[in-house]
TORDOMAR-269924 format. One record per residue (C-alpha): residue number from 1; x, y, z. Coordinates in nm, 4 decimals. Layout:
% TORDOMAR-269924
seq=NUM, c1=X, c2=Y, c3=Z
...
This chain:
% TORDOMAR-269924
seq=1, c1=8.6799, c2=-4.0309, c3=4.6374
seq=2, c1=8.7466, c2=-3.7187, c3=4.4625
seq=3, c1=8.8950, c2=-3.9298, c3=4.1611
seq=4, c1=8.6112, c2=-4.1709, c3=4.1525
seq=5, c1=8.3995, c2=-3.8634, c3=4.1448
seq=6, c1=8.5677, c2=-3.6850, c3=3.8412
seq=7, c1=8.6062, c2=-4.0318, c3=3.6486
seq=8, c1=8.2441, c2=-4.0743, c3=3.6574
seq=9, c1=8.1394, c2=-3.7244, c3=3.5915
seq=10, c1=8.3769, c2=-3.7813, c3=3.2861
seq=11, c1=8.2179, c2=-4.0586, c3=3.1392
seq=12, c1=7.8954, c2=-4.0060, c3=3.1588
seq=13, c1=7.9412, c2=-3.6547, c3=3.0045
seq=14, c1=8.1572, c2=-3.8426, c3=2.7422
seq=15, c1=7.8499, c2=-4.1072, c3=2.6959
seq=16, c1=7.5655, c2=-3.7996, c3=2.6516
seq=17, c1=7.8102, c2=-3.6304, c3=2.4210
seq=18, c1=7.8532, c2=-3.9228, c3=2.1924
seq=19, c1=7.5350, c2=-4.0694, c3=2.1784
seq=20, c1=7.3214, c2=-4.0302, c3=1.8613
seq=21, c1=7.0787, c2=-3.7710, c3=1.8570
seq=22, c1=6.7620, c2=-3.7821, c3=1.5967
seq=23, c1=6.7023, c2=-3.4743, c3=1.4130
seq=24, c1=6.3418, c2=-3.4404, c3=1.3256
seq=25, c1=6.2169, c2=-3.1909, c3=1.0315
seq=26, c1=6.5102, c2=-3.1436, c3=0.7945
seq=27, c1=6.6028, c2=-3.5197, c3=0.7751
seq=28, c1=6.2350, c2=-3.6762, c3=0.7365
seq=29, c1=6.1640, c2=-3.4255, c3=0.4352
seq=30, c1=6.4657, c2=-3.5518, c3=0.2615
seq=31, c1=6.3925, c2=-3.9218, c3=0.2980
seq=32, c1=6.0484, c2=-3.8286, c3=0.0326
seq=33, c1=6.0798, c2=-3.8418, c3=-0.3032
seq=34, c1=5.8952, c2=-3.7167, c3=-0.5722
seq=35, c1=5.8001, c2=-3.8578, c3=-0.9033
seq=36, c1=5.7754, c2=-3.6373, c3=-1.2137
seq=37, c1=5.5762, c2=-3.7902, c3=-1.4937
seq=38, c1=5.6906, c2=-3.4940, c3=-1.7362
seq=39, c1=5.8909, c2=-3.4485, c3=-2.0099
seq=40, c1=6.1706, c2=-3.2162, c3=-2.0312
seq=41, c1=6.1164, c2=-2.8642, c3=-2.1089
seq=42, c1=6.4394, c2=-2.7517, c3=-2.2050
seq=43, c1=6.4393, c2=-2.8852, c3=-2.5766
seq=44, c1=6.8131, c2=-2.8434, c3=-2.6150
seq=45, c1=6.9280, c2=-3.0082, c3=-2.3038
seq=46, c1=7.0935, c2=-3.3275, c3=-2.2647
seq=47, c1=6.8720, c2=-3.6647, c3=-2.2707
seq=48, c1=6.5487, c2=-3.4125, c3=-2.3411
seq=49, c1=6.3098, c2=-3.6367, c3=-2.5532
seq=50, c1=6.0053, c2=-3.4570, c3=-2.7349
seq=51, c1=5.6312, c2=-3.4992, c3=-2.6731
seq=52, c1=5.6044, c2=-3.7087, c3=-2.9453
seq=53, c1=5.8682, c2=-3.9498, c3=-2.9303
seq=54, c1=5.7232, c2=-3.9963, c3=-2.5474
seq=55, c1=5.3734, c2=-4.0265, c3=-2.6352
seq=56, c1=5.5388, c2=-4.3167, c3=-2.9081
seq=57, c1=5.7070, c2=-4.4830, c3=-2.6584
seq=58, c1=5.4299, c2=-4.4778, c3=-2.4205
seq=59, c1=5.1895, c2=-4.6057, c3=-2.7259
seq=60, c1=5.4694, c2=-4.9059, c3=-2.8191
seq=61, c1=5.4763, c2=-5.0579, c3=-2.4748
seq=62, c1=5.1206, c2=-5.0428, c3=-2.3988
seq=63, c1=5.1070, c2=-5.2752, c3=-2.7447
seq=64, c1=5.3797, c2=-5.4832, c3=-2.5952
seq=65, c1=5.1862, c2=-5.5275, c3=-2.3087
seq=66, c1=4.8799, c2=-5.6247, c3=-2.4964
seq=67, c1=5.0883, c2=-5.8297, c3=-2.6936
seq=68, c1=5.2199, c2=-6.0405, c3=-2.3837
seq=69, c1=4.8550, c2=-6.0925, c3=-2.2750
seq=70, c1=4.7283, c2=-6.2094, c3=-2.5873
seq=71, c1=4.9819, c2=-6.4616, c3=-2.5887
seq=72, c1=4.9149, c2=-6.5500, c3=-2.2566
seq=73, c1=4.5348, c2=-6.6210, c3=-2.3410
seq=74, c1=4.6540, c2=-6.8407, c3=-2.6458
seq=75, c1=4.8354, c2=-7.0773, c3=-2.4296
seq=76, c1=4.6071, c2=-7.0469, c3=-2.1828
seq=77, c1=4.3693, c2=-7.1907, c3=-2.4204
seq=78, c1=4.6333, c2=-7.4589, c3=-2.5833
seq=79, c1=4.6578, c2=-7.5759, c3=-2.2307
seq=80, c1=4.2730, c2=-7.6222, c3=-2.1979
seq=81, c1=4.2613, c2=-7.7677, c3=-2.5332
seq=82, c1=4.5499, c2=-8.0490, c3=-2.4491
seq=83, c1=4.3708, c2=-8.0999, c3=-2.1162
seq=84, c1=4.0519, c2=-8.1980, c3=-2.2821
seq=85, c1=4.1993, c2=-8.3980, c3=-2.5458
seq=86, c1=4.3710, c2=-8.5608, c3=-2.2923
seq=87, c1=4.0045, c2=-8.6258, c3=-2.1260
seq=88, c1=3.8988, c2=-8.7704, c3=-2.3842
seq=89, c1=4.1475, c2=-9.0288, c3=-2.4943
seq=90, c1=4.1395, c2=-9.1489, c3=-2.1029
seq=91, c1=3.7364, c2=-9.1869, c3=-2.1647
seq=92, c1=3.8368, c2=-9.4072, c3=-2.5067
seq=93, c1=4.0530, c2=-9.6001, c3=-2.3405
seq=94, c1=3.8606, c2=-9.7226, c3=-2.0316
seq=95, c1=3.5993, c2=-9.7760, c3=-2.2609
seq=96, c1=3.7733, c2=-9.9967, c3=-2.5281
seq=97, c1=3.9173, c2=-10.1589, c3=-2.1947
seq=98, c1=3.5316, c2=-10.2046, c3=-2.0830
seq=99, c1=3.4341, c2=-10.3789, c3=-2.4504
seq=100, c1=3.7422, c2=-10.5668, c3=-2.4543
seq=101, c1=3.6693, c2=-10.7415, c3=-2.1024
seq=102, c1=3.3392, c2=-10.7865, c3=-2.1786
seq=103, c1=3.4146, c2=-10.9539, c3=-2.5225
seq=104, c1=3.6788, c2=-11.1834, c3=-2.3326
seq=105, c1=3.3731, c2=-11.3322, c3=-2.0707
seq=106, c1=3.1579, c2=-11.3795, c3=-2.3610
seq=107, c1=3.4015, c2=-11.5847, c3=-2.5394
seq=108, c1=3.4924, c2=-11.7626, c3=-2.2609
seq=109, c1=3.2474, c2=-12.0191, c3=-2.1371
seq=110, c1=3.1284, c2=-11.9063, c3=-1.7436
seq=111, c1=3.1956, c2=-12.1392, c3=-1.4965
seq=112, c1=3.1960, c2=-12.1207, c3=-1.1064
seq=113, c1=3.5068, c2=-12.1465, c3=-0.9388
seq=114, c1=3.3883, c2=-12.3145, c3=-0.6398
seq=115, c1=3.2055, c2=-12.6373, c3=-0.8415
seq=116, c1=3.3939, c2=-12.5971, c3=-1.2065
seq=117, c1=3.0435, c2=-12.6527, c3=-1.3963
seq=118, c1=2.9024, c2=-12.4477, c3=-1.6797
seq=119, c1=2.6503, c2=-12.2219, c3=-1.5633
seq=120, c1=2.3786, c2=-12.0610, c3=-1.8154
């Protein structure tokens, strides 16, 4: 019993010893990070860019992105353009299909199926 007693007392100080253990404070502050939107001050150092090579970069992709959306709106409106074209030759067709069905019952003589005499 004495044993059985120890072996438990054992483990379960083993399991609380082990287990893992959350620190709050320290850890959560690390897990944030903050974004400078500066450029470097040190002049001399290593990858510093000046002002004015960052305000021309800055300047160069805002006209790339104005670039991309102006090409965007022209196919936008190629598409549109194609669409209605596309309209439009369906409407001629149906209607030369209209005028040619029509022309072929004129020039046809009518007659009834049911008696096969002219009708007029």
């Amino acid at each position: 019993m004495k044993n059985l007693l120890s072996a438990v007392f054992m483990i379960s100080l083993v399991m609380v010893a082990c287990s893992k253990k959350e620190t709050p404070g320290f850890a959560a502050d690390q897990e944030m990070k903050i974004h400078y939107d500066t450029a470097a001050v040190d002049s001399f150092s290593a990858g510093a860019t000046s002002v004015d090579i960052v305000r021309q970069i800055r300047m160069s992709s805002q006209k790339y992105q104005d670039s991309i959306k102006q090409a965007e709106k022209l196919q936008k409106e190629e598409q549109k353009l194609k669409e209605e074209l596309e309209k439009e030759n369906k409407k001629k067709l149906e209607e030369e299909k209209k005028k040619t069905e029509a022309d072929k019952k004129k020039a046809t003589p009518e007659t009834s199926p049911a008696t096969g005499t002219k009708t007029n």
